[in-house]
C-alpha positions as CSV (number, residue, x, y, z in Angstrom):
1,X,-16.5,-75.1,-3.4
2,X,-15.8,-71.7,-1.3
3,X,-12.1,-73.5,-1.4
4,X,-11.7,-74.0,-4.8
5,X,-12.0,-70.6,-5.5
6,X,-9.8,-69.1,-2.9
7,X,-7.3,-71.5,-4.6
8,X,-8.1,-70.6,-7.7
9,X,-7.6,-66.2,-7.2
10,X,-4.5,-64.9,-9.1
11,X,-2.4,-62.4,-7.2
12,X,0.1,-61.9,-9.3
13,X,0.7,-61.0,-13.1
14,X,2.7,-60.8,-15.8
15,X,2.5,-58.3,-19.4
16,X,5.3,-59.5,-21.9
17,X,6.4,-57.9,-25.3
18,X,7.1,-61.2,-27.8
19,X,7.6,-61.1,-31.5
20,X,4.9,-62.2,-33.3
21,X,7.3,-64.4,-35.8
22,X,9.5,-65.7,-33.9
23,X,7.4,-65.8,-30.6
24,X,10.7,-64.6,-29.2
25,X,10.4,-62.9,-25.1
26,X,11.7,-59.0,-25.8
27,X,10.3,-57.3,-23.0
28,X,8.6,-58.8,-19.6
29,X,7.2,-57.0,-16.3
30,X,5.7,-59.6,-13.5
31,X,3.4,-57.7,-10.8
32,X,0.9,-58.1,-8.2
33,X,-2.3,-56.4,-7.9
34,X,-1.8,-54.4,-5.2
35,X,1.8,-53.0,-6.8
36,X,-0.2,-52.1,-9.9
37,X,-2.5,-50.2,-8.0
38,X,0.2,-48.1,-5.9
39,X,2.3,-47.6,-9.1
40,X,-1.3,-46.4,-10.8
41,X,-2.0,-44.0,-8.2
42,X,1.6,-42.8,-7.5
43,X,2.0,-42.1,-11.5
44,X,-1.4,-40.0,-11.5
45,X,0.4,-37.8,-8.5
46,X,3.3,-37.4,-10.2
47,X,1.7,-35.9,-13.4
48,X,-0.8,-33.6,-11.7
49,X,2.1,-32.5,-9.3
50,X,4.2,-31.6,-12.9
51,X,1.4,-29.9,-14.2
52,X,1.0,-27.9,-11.6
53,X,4.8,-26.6,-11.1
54,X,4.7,-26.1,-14.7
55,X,1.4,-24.0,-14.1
56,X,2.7,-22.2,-11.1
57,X,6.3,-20.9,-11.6
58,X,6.4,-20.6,-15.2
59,X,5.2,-17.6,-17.4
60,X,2.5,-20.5,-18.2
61,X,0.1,-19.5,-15.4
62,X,-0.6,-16.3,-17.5
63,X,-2.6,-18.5,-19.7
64,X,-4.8,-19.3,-17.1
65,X,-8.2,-17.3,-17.4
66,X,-8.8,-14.5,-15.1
67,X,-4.9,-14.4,-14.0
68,X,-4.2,-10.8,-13.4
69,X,-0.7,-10.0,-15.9
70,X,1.5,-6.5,-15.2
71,X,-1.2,-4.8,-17.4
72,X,-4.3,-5.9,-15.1
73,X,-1.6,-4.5,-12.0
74,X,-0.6,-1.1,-14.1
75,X,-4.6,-0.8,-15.0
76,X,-6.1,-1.3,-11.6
77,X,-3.4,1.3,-10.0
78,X,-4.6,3.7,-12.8
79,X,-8.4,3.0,-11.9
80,X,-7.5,3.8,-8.0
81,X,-6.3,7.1,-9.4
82,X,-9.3,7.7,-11.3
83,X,-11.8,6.9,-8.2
84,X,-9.2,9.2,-5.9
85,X,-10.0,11.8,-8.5
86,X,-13.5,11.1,-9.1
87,X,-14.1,11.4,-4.8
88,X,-11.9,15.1,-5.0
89,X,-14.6,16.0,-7.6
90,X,-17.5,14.9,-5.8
91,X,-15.8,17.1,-2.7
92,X,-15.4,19.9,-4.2
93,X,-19.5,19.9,-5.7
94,X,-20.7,19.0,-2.1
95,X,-18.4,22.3,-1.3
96,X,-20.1,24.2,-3.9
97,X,-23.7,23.1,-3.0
98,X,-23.2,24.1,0.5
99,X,-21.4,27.4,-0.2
100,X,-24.8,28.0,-2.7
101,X,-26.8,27.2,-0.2
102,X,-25.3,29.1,2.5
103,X,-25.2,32.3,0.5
104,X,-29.1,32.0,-0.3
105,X,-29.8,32.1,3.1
106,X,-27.6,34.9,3.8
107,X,-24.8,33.2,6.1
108,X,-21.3,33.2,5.3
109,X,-19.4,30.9,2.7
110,X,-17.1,27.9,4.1
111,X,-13.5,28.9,3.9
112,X,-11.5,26.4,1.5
113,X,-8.0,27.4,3.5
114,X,-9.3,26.2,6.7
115,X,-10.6,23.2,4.6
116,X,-7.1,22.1,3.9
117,X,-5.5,22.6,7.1
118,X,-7.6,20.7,8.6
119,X,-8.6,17.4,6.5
120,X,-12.1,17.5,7.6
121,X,-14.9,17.6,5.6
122,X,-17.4,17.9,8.2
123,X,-18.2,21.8,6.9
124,X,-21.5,21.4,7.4
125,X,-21.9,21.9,10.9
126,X,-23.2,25.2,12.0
127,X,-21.2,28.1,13.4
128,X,-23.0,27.3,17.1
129,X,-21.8,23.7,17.0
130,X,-17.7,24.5,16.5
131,X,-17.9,27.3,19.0
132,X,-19.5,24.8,21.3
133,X,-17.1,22.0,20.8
134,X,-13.7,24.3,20.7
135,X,-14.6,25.5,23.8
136,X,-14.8,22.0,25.9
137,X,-12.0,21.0,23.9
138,X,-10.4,24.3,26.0
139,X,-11.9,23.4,28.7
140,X,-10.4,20.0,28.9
141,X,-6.7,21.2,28.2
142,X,-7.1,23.8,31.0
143,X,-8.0,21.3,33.3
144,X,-5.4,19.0,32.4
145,X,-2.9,21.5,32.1
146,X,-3.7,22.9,36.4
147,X,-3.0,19.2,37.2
148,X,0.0,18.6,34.9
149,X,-1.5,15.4,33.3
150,X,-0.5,16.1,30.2
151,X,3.7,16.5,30.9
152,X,3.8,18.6,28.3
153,X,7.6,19.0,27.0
154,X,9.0,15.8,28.5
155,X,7.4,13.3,26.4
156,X,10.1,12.1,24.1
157,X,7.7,9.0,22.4
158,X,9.5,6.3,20.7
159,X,8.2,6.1,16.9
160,X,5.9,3.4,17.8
161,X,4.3,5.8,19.7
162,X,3.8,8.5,17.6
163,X,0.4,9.5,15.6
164,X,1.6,9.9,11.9
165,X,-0.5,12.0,9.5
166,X,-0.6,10.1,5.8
167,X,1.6,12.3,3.5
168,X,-0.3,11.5,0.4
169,X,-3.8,9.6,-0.3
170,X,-3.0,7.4,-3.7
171,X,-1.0,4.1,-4.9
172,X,2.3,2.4,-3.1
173,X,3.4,1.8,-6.6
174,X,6.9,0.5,-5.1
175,X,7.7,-0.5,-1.9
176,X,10.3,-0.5,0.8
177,X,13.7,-2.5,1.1
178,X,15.9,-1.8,3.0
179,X,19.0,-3.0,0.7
180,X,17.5,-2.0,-2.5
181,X,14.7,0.8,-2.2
182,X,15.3,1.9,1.3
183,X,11.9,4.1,1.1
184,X,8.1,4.3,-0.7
185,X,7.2,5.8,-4.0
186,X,3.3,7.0,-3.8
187,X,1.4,7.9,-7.1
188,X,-1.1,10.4,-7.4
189,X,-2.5,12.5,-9.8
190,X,0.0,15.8,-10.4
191,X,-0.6,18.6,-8.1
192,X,-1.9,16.7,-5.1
193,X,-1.3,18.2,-1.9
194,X,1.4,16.5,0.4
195,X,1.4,17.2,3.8
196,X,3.8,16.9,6.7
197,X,3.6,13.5,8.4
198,X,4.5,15.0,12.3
199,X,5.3,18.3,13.6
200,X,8.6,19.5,13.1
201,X,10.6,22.1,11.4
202,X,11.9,22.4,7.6
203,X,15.7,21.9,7.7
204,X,16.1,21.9,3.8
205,X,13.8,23.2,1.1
206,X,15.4,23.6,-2.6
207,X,16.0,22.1,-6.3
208,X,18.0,19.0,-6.8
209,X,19.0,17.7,-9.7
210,X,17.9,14.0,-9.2
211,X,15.4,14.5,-6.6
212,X,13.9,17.5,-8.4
213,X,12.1,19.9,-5.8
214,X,13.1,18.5,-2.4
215,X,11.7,19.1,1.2
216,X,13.0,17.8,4.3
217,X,11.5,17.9,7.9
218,X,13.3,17.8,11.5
219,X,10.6,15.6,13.9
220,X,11.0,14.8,17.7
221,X,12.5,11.6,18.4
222,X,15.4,12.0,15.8
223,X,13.1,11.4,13.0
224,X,13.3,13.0,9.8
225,X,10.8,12.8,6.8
226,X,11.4,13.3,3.4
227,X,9.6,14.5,0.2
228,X,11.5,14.6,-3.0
229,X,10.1,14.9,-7.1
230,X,7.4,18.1,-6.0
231,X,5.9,19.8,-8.8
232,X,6.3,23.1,-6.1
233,X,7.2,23.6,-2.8
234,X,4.7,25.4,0.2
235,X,7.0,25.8,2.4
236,X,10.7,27.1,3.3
237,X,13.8,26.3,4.8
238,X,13.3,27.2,8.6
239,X,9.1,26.8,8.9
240,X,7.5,25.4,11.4
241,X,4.8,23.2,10.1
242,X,2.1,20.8,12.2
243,X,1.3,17.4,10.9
244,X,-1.1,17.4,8.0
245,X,-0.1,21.2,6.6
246,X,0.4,21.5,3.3
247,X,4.1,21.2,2.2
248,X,4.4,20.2,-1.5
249,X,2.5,19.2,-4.7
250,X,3.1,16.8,-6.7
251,X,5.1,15.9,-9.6
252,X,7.6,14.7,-11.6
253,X,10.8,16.8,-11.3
254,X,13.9,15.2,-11.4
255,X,16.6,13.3,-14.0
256,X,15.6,9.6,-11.9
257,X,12.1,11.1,-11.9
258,X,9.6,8.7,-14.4
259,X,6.5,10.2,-13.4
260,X,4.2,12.0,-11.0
261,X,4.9,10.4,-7.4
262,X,6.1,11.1,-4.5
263,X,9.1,9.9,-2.9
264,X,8.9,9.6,0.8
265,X,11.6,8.4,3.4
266,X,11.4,7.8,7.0
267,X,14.6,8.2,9.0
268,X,14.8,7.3,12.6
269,X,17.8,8.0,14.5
270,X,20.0,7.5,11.6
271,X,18.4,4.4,9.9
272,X,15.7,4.9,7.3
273,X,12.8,2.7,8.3
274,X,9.2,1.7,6.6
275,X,7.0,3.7,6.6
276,X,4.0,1.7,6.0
277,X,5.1,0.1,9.2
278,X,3.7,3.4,11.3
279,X,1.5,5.5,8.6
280,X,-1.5,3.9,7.2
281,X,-1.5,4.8,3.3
């Protein structure tokens, strides 16, 4: 019995088109049962691997829900700006409070210059406490200065090796390539304060027509930095400066110019390099 019906299994198949009136064979397509199945499975591949070509590298994905478009981009670089503006403002009432509350109790206010120079907002340490730690900090560079540990003056750092201070806090809103946009354009809110990135010394200060107000800095280690479309310029041709001082503001100036930003380039012996290579932004 068990026989009969291991005779009696069809492996194969056959689907034909005929003509109902004439009963005449038009179309005809034998296969097995396993071919059927492989041609099934490989057919439902193919049309979910179209679908999702279509879906991926045509303007099409923008129709997918919760795909962010150019204005979800432009919007979310605008909404870094407002929260860089919002912490400023928060800053500057935390500065307020304290210099309130210092001149109630009769000490002196916290200076705003030294503020600035410095980039810390730790101003709420007491007079005792800064005296105390500038004078181990002394201490420390005395001591390392009797045994010569420091070398001081024959350190000539590769730019891997160098400590960069970040120019401007905002939004890489283009980035670097080095055949097209050999350099970085950071937005900001107009009138932010842009700082030297190293030490150095200010081999060109002045108005350019494309550039608008331009500054340009001399480093160690043949490497220049460069600051172009200021709203004003802090410094001159022939200042020294220390990394993180004040330089610039932001803004706009400049025919190439098409909005506040800065534009900052980072040369190194000749070449200009990346800068978000060696300056966390």
């Amino acid at each position: 019995m068990s026989r009969q019906n291991k005779d009696n299994k069809v492996d194969d198949f056959r689907l034909d088109l005929v003509d109902d009136r004439t009963h005449k064979q038009l179309w005809c397509m034998r296969f097995s049962r396993i071919g059927f199945i492989v041609s099934t499975v490989s057919a439902i591949v193919f049309i979910i691997f179209i679908f999702y070509a279509v879906f991926a590298f045509t303007p099409l994905r923008r129709t997918i829900p919760g795909y962010p478009d150019e204005s979800s981009k432009k919007e979310a670089i605008r909404n870094a700006i407002r929260v860089d503006s919002l912490e400023k403002i928060i800053s500057r009432w935390e500065l307020y409070s304290e210099n309130l509350r210092r001149v109630v109790d009769g000490e002196d206010p916290v200076k705003i210059d030294s503020i600035m120079r410095s980039g810390d907002t730790g101003y709420a340490k007491s007079r005792e406490e800064l005296e105390k730690t500038d004078s181990l900090l002394r201490e420390n560079v005395m001591n390392e200065e009797q045994f010569g540990l420091t070398n001081r003056g024959h350190r000539n750092l590769p730019i891997e090796g160098k400590h960069f201070f970040t120019p401007l806090k905002g939004v890489i809103s283009q980035g670097y390539d080095r055949l097209i946009h050999p350099f970085i354009d950071i937005t900001a809110p107009a009138n932010s304060v842009v700082a030297a990135v190293l030490d150095g010394t200010v081999i060109s200060a002045g108005w350019n027509d494309d550039a608008g107000y331009t500054i340009c800095i001399q480093h160690e280690s043949d490497i220049v930095s460069i600051y172009k479309h200021n709203n004003k310029l802090l410094k001159s041709t022939g200042d020294k400066v220390t990394a993180g001082t004040p330089i610039a503001l932001v803004g706009g100036t400049g025919t190439i110019s098409t909005g506040e930003h800065l534009h900052f380039e980072l040369w190194y012996r000749g070449e200009a390099v990346d800068p978000s290579k060696y300056i966390n932004f």
